[in-house]
Structure formats: structure tokens, C-alpha cells
PQR file of N, CA, C, O and H, with PARSE charges and radii, in Angstrom:
ATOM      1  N   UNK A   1       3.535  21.817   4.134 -0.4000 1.5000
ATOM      2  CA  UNK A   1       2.564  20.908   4.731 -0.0000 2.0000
ATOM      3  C   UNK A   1       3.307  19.739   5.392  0.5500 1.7000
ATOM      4  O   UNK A   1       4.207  19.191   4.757 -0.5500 1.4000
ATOM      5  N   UNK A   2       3.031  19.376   6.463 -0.4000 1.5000
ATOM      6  CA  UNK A   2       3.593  18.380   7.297 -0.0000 2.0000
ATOM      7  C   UNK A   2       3.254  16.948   6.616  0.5500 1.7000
ATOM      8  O   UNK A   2       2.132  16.780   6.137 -0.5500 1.4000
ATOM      9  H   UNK A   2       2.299  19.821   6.979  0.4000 1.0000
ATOM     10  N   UNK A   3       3.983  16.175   6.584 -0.4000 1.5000
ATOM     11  CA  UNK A   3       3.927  14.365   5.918 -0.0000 2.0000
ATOM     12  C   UNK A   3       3.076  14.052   7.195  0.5500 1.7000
ATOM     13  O   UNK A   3       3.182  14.740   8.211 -0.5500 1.4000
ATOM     14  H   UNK A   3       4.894  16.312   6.973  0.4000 1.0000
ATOM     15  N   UNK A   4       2.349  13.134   7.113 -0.4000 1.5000
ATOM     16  CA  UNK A   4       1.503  12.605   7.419 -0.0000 2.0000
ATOM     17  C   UNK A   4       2.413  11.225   7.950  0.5500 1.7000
ATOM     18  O   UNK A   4       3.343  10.612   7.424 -0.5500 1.4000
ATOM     19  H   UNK A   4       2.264  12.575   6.289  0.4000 1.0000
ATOM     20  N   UNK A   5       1.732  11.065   9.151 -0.4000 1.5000
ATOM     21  CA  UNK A   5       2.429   9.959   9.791 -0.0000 2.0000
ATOM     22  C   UNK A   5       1.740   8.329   9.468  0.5500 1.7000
ATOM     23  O   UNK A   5       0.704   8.201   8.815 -0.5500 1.4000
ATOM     24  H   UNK A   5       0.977  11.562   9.578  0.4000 1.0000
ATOM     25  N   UNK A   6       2.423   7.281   9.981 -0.4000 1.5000
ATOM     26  CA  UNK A   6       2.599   6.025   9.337 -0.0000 2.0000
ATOM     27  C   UNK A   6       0.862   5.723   9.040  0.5500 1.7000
ATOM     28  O   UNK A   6       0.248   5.467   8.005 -0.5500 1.4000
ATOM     29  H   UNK A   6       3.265   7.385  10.511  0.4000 1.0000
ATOM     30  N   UNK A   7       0.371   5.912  10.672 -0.4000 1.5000
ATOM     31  CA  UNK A   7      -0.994   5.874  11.162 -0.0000 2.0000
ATOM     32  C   UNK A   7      -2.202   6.074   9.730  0.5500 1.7000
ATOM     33  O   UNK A   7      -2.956   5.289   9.155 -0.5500 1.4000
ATOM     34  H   UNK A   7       0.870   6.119  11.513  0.4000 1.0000
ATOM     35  N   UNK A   8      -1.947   7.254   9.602 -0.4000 1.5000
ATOM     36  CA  UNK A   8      -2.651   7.840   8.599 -0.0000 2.0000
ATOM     37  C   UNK A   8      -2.578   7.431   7.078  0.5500 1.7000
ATOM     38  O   UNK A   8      -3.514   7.400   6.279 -0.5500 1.4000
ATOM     39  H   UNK A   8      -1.334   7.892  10.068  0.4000 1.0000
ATOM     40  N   UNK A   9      -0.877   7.038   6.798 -0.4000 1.5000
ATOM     41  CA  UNK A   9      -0.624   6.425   5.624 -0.0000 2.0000
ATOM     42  C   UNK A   9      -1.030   4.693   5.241  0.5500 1.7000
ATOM     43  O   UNK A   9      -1.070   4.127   4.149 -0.5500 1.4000
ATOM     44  H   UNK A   9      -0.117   7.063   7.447  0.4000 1.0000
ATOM     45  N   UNK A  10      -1.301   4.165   6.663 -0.4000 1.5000
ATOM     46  CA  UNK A  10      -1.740   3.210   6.491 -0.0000 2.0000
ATOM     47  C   UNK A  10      -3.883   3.195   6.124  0.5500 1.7000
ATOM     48  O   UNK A  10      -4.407   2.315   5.440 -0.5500 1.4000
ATOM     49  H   UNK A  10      -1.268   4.626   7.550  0.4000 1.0000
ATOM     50  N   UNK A  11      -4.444   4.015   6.586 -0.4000 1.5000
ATOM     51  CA  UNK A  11      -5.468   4.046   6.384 -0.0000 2.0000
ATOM     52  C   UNK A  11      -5.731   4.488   5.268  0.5500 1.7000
ATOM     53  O   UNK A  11      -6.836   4.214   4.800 -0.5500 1.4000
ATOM     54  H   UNK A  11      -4.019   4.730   7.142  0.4000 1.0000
ATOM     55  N   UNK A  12      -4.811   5.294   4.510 -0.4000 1.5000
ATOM     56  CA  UNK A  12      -4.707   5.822   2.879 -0.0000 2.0000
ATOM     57  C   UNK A  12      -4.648   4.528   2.005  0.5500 1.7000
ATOM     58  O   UNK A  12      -5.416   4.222   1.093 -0.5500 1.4000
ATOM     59  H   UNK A  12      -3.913   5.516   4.890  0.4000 1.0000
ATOM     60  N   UNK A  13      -3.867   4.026   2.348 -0.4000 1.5000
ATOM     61  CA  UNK A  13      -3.833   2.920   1.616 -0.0000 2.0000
ATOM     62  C   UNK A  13      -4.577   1.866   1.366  0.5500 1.7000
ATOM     63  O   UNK A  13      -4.901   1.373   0.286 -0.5500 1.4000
ATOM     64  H   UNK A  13      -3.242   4.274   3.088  0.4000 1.0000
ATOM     65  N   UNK A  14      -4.938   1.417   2.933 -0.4000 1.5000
ATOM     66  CA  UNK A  14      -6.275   0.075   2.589 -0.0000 2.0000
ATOM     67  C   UNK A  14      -7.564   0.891   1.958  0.5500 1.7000
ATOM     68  O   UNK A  14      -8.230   0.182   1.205 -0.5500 1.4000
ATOM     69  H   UNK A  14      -4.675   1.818   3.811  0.4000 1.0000
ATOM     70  N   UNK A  15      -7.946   1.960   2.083 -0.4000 1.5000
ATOM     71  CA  UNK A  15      -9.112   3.118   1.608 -0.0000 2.0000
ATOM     72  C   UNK A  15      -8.751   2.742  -0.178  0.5500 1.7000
ATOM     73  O   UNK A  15      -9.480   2.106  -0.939 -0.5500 1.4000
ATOM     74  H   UNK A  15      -7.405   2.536   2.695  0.4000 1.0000
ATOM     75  N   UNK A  16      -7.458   3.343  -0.479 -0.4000 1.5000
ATOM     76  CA  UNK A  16      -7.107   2.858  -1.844 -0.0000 2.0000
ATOM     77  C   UNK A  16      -7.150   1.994  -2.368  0.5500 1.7000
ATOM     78  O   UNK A  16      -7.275   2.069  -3.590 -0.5500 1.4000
ATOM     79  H   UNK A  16      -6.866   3.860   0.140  0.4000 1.0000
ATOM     80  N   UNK A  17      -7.080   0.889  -1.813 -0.4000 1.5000
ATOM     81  CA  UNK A  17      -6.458  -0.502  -2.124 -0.0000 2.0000
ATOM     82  C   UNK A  17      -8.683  -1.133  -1.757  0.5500 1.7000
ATOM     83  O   UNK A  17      -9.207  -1.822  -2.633 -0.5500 1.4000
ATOM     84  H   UNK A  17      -6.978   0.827  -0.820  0.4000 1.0000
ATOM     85  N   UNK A  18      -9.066  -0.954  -1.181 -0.4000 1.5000
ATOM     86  CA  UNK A  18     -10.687  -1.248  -1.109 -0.0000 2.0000
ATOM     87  C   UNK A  18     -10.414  -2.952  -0.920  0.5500 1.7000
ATOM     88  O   UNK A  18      -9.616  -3.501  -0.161 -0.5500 1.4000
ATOM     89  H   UNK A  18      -8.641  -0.395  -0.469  0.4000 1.0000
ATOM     90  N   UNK A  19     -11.465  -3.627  -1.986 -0.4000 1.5000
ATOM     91  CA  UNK A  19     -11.805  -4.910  -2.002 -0.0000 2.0000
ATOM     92  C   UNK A  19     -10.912  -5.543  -2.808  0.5500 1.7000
ATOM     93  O   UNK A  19     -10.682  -6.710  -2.491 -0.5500 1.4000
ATOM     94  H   UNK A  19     -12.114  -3.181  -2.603  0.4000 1.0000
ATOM     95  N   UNK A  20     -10.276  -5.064  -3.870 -0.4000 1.5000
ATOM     96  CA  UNK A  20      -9.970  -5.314  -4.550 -0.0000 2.0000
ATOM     97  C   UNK A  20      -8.027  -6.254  -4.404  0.5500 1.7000
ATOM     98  O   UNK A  20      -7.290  -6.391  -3.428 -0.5500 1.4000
ATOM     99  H   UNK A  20     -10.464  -4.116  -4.128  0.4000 1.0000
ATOM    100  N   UNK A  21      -7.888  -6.622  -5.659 -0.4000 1.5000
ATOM    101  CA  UNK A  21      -6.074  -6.702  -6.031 -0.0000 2.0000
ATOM    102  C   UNK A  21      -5.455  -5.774  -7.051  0.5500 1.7000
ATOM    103  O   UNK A  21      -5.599  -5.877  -8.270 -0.5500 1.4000
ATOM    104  H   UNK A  21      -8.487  -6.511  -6.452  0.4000 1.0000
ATOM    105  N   UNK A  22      -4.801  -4.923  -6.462 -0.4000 1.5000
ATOM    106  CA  UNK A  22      -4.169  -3.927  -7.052 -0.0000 2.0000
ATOM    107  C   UNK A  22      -2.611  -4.381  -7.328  0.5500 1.7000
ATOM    108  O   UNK A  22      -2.138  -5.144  -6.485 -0.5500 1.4000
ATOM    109  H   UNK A  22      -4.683  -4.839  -5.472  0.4000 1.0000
ATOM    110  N   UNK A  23      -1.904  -4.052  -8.245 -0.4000 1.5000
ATOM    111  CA  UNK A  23      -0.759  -4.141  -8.821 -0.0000 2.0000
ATOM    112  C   UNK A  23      -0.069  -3.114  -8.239  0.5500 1.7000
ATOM    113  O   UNK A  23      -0.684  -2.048  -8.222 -0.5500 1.4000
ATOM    114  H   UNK A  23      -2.288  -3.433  -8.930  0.4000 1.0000
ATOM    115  N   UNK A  24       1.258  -3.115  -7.655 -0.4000 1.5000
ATOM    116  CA  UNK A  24       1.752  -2.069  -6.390 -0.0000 2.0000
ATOM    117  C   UNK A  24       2.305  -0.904  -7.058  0.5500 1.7000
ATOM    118  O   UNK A  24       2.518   0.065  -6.329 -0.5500 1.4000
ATOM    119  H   UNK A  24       1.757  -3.981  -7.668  0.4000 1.0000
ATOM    120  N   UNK A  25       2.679  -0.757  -8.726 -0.4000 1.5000
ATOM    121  CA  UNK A  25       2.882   0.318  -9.241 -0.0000 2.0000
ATOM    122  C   UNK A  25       1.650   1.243  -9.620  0.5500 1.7000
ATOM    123  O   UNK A  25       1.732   2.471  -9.617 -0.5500 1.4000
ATOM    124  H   UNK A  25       2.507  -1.544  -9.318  0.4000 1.0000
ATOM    125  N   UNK A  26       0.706   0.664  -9.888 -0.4000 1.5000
ATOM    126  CA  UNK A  26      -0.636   1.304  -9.978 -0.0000 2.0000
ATOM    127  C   UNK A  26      -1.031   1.408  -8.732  0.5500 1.7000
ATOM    128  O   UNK A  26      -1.697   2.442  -8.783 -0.5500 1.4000
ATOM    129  H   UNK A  26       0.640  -0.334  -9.890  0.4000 1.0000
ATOM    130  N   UNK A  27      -1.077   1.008  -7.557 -0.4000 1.5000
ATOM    131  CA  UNK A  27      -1.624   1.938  -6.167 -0.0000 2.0000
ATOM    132  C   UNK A  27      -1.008   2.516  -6.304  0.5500 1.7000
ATOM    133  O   UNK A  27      -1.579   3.530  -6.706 -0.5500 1.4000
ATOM    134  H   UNK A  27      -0.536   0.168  -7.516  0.4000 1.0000
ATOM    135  N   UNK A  28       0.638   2.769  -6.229 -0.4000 1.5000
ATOM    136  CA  UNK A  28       1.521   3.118  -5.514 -0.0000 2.0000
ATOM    137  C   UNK A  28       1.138   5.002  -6.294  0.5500 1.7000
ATOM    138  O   UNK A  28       0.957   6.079  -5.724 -0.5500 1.4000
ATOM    139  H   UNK A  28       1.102   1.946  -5.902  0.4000 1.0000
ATOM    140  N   UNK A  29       1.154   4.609  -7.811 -0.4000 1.5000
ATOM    141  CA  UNK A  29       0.851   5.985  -8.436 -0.0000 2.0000
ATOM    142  C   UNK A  29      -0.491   6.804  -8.208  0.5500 1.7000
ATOM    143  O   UNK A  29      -0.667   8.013  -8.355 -0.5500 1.4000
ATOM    144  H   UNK A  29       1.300   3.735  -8.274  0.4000 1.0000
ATOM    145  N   UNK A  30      -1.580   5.619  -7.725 -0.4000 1.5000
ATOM    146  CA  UNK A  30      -2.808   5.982  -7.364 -0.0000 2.0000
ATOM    147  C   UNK A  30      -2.708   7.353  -6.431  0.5500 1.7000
ATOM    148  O   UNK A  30      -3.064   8.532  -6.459 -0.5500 1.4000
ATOM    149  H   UNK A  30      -1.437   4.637  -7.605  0.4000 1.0000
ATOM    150  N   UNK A  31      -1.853   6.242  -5.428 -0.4000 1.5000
ATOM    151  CA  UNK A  31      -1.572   7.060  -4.119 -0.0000 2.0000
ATOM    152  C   UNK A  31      -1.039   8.453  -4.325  0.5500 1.7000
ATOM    153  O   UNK A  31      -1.499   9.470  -3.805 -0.5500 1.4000
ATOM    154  H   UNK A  31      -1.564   5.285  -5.406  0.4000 1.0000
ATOM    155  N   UNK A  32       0.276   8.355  -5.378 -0.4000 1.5000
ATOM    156  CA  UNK A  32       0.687   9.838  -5.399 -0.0000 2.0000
ATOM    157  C   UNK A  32       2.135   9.943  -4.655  0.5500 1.7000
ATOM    158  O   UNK A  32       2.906  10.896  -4.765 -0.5500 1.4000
ATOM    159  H   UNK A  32       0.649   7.529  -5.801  0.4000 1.0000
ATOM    160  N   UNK A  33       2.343   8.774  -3.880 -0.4000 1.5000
ATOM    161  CA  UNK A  33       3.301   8.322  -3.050 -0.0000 2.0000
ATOM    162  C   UNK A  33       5.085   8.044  -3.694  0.5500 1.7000
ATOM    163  O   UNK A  33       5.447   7.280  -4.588 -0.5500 1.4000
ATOM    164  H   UNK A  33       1.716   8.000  -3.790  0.4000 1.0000
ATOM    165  N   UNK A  34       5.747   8.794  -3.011 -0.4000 1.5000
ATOM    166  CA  UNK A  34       7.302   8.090  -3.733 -0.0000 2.0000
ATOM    167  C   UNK A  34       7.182   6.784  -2.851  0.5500 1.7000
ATOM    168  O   UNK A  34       6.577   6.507  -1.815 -0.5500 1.4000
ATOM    169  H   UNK A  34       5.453   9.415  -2.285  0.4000 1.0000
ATOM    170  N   UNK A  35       8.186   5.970  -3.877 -0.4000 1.5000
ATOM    171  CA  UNK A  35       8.732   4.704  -3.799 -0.0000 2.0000
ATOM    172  C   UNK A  35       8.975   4.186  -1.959  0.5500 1.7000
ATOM    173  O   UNK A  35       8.471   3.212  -1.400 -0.5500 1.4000
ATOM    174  H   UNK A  35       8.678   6.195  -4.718  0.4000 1.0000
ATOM    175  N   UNK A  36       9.852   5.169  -1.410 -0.4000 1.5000
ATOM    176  CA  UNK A  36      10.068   5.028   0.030 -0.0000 2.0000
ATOM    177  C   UNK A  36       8.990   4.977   0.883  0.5500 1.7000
ATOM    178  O   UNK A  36       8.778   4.057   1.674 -0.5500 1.4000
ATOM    179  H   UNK A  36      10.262   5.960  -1.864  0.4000 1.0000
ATOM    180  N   UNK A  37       8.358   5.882   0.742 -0.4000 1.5000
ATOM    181  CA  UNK A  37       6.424   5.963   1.178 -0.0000 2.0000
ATOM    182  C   UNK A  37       5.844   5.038   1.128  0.5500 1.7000
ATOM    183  O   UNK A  37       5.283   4.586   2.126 -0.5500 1.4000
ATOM    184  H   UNK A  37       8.530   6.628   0.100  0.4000 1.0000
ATOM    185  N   UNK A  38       5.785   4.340  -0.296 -0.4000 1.5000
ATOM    186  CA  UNK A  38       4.407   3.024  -0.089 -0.0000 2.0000
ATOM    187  C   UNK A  38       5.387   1.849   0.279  0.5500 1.7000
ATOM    188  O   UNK A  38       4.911   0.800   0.711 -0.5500 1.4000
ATOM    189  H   UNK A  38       6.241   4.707  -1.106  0.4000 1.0000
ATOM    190  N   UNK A  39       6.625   1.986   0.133 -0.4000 1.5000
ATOM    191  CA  UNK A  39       7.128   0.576   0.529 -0.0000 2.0000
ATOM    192  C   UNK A  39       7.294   0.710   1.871  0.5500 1.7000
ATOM    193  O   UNK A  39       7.458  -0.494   2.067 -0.5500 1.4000
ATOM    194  H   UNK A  39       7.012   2.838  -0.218  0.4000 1.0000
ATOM    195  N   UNK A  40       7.406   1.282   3.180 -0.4000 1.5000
ATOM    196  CA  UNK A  40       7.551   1.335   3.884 -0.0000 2.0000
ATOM    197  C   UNK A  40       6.082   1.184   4.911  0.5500 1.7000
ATOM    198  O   UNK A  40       5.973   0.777   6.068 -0.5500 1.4000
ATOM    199  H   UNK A  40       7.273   2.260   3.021  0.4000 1.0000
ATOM    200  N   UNK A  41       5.124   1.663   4.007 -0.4000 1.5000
ATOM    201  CA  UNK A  41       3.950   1.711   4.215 -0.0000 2.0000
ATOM    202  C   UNK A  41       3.273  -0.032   4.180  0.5500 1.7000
ATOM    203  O   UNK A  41       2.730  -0.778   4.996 -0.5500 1.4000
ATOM    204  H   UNK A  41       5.212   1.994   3.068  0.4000 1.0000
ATOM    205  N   UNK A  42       3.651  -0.098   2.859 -0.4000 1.5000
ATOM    206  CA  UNK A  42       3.533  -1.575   2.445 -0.0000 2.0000
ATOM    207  C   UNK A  42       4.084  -2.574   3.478  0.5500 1.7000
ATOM    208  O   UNK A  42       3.212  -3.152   4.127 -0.5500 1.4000
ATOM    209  H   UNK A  42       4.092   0.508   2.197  0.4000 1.0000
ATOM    210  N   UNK A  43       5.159  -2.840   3.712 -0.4000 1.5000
ATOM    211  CA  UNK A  43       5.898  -3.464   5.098 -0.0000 2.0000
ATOM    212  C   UNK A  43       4.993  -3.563   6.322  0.5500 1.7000
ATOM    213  O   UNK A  43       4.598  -4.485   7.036 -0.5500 1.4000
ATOM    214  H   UNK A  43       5.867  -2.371   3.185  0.4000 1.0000
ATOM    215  N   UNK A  44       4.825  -2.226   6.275 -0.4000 1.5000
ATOM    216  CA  UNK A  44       4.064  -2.150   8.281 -0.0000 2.0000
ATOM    217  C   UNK A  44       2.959  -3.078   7.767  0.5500 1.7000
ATOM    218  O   UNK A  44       3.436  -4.209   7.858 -0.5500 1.4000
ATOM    219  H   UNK A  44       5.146  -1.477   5.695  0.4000 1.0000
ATOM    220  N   UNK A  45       1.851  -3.150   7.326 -0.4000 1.5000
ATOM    221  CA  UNK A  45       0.624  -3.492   6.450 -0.0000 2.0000
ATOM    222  C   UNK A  45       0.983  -5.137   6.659  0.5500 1.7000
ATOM    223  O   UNK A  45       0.315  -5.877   7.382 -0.5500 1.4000
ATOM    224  H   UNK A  45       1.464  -2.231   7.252  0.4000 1.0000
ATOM    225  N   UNK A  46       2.217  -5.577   5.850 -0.4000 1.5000
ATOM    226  CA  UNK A  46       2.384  -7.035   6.049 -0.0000 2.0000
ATOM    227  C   UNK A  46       2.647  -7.575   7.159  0.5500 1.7000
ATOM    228  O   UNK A  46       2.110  -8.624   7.515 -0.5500 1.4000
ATOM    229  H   UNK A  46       2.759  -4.976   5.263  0.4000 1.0000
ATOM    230  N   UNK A  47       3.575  -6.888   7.914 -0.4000 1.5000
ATOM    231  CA  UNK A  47       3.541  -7.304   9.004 -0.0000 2.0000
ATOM    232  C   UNK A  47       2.455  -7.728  10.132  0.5500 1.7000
ATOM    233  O   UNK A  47       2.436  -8.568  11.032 -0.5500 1.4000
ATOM    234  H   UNK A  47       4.012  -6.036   7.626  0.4000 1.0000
ATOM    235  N   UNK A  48       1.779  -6.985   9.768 -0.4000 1.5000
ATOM    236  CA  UNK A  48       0.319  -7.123  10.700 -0.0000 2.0000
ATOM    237  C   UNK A  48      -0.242  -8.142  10.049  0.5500 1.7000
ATOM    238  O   UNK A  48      -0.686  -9.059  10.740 -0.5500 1.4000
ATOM    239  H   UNK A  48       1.794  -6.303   9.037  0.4000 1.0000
ATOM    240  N   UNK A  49      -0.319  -8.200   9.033 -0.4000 1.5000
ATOM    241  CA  UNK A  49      -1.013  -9.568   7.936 -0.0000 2.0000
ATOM    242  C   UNK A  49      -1.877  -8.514   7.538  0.5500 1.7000
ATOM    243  O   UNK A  49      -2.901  -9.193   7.615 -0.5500 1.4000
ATOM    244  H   UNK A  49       0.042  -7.455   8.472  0.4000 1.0000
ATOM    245  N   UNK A  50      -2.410  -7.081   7.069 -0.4000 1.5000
ATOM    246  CA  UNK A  50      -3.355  -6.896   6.987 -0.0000 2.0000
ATOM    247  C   UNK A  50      -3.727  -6.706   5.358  0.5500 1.7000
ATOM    248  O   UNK A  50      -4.692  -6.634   4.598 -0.5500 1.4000
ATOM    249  H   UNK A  50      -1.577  -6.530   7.006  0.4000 1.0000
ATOM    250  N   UNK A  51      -2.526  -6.682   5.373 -0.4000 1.5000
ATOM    251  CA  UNK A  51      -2.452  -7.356   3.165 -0.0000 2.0000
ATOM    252  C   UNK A  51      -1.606  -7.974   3.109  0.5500 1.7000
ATOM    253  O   UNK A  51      -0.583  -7.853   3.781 -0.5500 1.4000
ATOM    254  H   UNK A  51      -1.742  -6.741   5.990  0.4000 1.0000
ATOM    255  N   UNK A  52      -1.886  -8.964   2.110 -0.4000 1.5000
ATOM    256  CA  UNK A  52      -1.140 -10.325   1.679 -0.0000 2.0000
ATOM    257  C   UNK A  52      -0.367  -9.819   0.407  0.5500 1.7000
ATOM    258  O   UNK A  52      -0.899  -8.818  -0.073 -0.5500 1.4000
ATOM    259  H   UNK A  52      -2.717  -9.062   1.563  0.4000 1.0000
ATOM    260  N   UNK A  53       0.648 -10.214  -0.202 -0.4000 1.5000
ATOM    261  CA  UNK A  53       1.639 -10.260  -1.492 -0.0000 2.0000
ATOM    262  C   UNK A  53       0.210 -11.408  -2.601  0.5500 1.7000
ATOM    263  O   UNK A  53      -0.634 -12.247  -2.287 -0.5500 1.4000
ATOM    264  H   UNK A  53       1.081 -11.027   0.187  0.4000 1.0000
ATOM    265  N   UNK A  54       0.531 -10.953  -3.530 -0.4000 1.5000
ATOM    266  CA  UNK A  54      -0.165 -11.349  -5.276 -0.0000 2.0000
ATOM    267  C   UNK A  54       1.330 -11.562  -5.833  0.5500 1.7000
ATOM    268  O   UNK A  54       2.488 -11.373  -5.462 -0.5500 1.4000
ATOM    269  H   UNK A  54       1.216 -10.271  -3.785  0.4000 1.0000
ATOM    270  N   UNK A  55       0.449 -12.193  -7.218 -0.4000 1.5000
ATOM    271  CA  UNK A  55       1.929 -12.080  -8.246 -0.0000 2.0000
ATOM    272  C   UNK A  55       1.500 -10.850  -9.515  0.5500 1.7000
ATOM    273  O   UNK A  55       0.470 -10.177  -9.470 -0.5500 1.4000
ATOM    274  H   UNK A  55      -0.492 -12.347  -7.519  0.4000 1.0000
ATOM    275  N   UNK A  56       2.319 -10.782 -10.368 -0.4000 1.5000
ATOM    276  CA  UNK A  56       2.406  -9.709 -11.547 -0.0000 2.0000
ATOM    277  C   UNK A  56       3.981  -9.522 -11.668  0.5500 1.7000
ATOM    278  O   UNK A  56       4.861  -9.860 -10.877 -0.5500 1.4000
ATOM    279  H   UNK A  56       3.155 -11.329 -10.404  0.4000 1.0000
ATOM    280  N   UNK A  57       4.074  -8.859 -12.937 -0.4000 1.5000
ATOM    281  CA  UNK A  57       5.373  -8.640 -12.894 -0.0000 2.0000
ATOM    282  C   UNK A  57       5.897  -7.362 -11.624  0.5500 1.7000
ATOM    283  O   UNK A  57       7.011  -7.495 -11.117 -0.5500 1.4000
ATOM    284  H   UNK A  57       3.359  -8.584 -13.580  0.4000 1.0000
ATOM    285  N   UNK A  58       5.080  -6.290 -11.244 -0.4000 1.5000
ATOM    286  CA  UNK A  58       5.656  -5.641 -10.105 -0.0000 2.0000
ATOM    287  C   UNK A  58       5.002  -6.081  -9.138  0.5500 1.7000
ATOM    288  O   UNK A  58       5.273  -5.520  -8.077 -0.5500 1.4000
ATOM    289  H   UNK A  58       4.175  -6.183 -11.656  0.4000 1.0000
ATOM    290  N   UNK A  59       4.208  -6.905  -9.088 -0.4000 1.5000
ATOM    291  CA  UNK A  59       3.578  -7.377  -7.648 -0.0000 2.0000
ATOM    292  C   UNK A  59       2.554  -7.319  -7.472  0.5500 1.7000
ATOM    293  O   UNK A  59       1.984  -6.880  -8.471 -0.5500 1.4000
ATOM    294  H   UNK A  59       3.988  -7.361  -9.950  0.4000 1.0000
ATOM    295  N   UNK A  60       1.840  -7.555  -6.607 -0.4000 1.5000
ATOM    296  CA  UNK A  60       0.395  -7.243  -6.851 -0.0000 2.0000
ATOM    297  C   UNK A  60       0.053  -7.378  -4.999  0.5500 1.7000
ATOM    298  O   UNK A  60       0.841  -8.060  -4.343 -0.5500 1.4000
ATOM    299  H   UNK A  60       2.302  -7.912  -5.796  0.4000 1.0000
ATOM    300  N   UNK A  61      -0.993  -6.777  -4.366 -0.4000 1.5000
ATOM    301  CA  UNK A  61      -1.651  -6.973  -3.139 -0.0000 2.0000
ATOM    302  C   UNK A  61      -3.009  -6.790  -3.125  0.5500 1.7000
ATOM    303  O   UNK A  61      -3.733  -6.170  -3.904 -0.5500 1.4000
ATOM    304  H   UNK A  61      -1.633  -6.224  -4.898  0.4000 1.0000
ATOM    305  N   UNK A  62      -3.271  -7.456  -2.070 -0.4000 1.5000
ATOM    306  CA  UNK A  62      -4.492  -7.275  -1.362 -0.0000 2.0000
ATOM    307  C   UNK A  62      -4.996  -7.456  -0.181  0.5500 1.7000
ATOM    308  O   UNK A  62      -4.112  -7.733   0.631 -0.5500 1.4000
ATOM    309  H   UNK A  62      -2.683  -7.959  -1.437  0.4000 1.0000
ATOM    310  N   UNK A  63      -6.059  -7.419   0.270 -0.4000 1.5000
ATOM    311  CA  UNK A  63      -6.065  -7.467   1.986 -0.0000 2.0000
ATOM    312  C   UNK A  63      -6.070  -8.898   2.729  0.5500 1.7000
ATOM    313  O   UNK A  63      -6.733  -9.842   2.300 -0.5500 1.4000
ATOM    314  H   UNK A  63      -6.777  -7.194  -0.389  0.4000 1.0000
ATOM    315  N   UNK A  64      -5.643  -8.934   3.344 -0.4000 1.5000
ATOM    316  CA  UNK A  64      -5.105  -9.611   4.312 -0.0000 2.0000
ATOM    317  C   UNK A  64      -6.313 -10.576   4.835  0.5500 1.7000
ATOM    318  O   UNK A  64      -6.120 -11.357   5.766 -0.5500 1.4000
ATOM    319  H   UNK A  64      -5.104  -8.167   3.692  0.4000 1.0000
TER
END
């Protein structure tokens, strides 16, 4: 099965991530995603502002 491009991984994620503040090891496992995947995913996302950084001990986000 072909990986799914950034496009798509970004809409996986805010879909996942909803209203809420999620802790980035619990999306991240939500997702199903290796480490390289949501962080890279995660990045594009900030950059745009379209989720902001939380605190926790692994981090925490939410939307932007």
C-alpha cells in the first residue's frame, strides 16, 4: 500500500486531534504513526500555526 502523502497526513491528524489537547505520545499512538511520521507531520502543522505546542511531560497540542 502506498504512504499517504503530507496532504492527507495532515488532515489525519487535525480529524484526530478534533477540539481537543492531546498529549503527542497518545495521538501519535492514536494515529498508528512512527515517530518520523507525526513529527514531521507535526512541524508542517506548526508552521502554518494550525496547532499550537501545550506542556506535559511529552508535550501536548492543540489547534492553532
Amino acid at each position: 500500500m502506498a504512504r499517504p502523502d503530507i496532504k492527507e497526513d495532515r488532515k489525519k491528524f487535525l480529524q484526530a486531534l478534533g477540539r481537543e489537547t492531546h498529549g503527542n505520545g497518545a495521538l501519535r499512538k492514536a494515529l498508528g504513526w512512527a515517530e518520523s511520521r507525526y513529527w514531521k507531520v507535526h512541524a508542517s502543522l506548526l508552521e502554518d500555526e494550525r496547532i499550537v505546542k501545550g506542556r506535559g511531560r511529552g508535550g501536548s497540542v492543540s489547534r492553532g
